[in-house]
N, C-alpha and C positions, 0 to 999 in steps of 0.2 A: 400166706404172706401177711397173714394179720399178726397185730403186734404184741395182744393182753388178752387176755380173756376176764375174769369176776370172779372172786369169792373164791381164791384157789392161793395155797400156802407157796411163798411163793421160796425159791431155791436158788444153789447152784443150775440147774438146767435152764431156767429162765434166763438168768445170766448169761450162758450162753447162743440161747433163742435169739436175744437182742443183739447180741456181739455179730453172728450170722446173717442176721437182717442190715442190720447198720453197713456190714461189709459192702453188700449192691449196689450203695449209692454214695458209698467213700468217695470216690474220684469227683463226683458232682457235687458234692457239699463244700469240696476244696476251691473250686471255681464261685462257689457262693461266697463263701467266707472270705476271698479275696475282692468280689462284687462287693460285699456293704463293709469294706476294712474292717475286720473285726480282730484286725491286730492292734490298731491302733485304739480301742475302744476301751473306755475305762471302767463301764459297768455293764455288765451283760445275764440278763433270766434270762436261766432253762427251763420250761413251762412244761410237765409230765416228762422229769428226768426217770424215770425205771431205776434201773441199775447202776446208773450210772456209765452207762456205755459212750453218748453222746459228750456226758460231761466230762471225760477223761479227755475226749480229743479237743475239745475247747481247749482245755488246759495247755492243748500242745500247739493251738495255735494265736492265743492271745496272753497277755500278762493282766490283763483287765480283772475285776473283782466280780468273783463269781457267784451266782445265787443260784441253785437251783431246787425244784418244787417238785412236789408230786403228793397226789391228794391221798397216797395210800403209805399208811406210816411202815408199813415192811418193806415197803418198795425205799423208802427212803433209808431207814434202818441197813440195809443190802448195799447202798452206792455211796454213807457214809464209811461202810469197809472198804470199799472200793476205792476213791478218791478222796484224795485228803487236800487240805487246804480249799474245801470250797464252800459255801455258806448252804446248808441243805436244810429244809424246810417241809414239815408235813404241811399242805395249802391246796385250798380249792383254788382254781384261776377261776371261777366265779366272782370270789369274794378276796379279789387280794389285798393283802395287808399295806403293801410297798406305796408310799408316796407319786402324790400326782409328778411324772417328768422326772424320772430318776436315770433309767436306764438308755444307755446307748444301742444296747441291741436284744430284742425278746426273742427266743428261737422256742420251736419244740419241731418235735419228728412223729410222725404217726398219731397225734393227736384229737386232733378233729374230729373224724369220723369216733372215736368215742366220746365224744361232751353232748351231754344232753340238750345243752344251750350253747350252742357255737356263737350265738353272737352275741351273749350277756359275758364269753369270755375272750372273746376277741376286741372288745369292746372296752374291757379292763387291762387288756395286751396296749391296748392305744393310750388307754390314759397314765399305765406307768411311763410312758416309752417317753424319751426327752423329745422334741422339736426337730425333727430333721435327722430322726434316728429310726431304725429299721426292727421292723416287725415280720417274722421267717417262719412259716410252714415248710421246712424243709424237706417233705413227703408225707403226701397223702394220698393213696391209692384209690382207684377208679374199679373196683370190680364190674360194674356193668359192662364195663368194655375187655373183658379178660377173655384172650380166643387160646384153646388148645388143640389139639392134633395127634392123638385123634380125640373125639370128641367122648373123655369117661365121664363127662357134669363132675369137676372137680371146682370151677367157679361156682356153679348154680349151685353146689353145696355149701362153698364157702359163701356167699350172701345169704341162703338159711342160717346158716350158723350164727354170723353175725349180725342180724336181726332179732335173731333170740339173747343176745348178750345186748342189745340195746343197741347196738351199732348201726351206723349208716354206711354202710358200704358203697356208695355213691359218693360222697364226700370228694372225691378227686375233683369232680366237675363243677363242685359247688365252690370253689373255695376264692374261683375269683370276685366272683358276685359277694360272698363274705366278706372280704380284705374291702371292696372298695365300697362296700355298703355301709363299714365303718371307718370312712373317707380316706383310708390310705391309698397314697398311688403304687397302683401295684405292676406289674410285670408279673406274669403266669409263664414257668416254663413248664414242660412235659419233656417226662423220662423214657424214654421208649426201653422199657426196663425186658429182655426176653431171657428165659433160662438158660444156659449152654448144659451138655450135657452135663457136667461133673455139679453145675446147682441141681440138674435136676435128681441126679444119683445122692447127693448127699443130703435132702429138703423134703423129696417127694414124702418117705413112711409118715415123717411130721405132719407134713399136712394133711393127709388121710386120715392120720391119729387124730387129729383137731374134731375133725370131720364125725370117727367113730364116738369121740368122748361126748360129744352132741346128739349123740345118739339119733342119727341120720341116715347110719349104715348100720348092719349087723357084724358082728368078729368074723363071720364068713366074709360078708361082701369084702369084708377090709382085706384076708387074706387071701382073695381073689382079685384084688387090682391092684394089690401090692404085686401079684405076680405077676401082671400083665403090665404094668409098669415098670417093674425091672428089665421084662425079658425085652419093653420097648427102648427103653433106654440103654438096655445092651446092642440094640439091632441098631443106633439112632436113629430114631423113628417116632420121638418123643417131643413134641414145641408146646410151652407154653407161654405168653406174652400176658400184661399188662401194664398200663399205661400208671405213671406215679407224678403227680402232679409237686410243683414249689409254688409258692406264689410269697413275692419279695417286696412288703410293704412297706414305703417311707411316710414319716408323719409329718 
């Protein structure tokens, strides 16, 4: 369920990696976006836009003037094909460029747990953000708290994994103490995000693939629990849950 990995060319697949993730938490972003009016809003970052996945649906739900970021210039290269009419920018959010108080609404998605310094850039998330305007972690996942059924250690693989890519896989639970550490009043909600079967039939090889390409497993082990993963989610007999955190800061 993680979102990027490092140092990898990146493609059409990606593209649709993100498209597929973004999917599970559509119906809740919608209730967000109408939580901080972000119709109404006349300037709005995307802070680690990828592909472009998240900022197409901006598009479709405000008229406001769009800017979005991402520190990695293919990544940005890939979602200026993607989406047009939007202001797109290779940028650390460490170091951003954009005037003190500009923007009515800062969003990113799956962010966090990859920043090195979550709060020298949540910290530049507050000082673009205008006065009484919102700052949105619209998911960040909790692997700590990730239960499946039956038990193949497919989290406890995915928290290696993203330890060795720099990641904090923990992130979900840090992030209110973030937001309000850099004084935003925040509201925390939790996703109770769990698989049905046809995410888990159409997701699972992926995420084992993640798992093999980290070299964590061997190409046996892989086409050993790919079998017994199918043949579970053919029987359904297959649950996996984790929790996905928002936290919805006003400045």
């Amino acid at each position: 369920m993680s979102n990027r990995t490092k140092d990898v060319n990146w493609g059409p697949e990606i593209h649709e990696q993100f498209k597929r993730q973004a999917k599970w938490t559509e119906d809740f972003r919608s209730q967000i976006y109408r939580q901080i009016n972000l119709r109404n809003a006349k300037r709005v970052l995307e802070v680690g836009c990828g592909t472009g996945v998240i900022t197409n649906e901006l598009k479709q739900k405000t008229s406001a003037k769009i800017t979005a970021i991402d520190s990695d210039e293919n990544m940005v290269e890939i979602a200026e094909k993607n989406v047009v009419d939007v202001k797109f920018l290779a940028e650390n959010v460490e170091k951003l460029t954009m005037k003190d108080n500009f923007f009515d609404v800062i969003l990113c998605q799956y962010l966090f747990l990859w920043l090195s310094n979550p709060k020298i850039a949540i910290s530049e998330m507050v000082r673009v953000c205008k006065k009484g305007g919102h700052v949105v972690a619209l998911a960040e996942p909790d692997y700590g708290a990730w239960i499946e059924y039956p038990e193949l250690n497919l989290g406890e693989k995915h928290i290696e994994y993203l330890k060795s890519e720099g990641a904090d896989p923990f992130m979900g639970r840090k992030i209110l103490s973030l937001f309000e550490g850099a004084g935003l009043q925040t509201n925390l909600i939790t996703i109770a995000q769990s698989w049905n079967q046809e995410n888990l039939k159409n997701n699972i090889e992926e995420e084992w693939q993640r798992v093999l390409e980290a070299n964590l497993i061997t190409e046996e082990e892989y086409s050993r629990i790919i079998k017994k993963e199918m043949d579970l989610i053919r029987e359904n007999q297959r649950m996996i849950f984790m929790p996905v955190f928002c936290a919805i800061g006003r400045k």
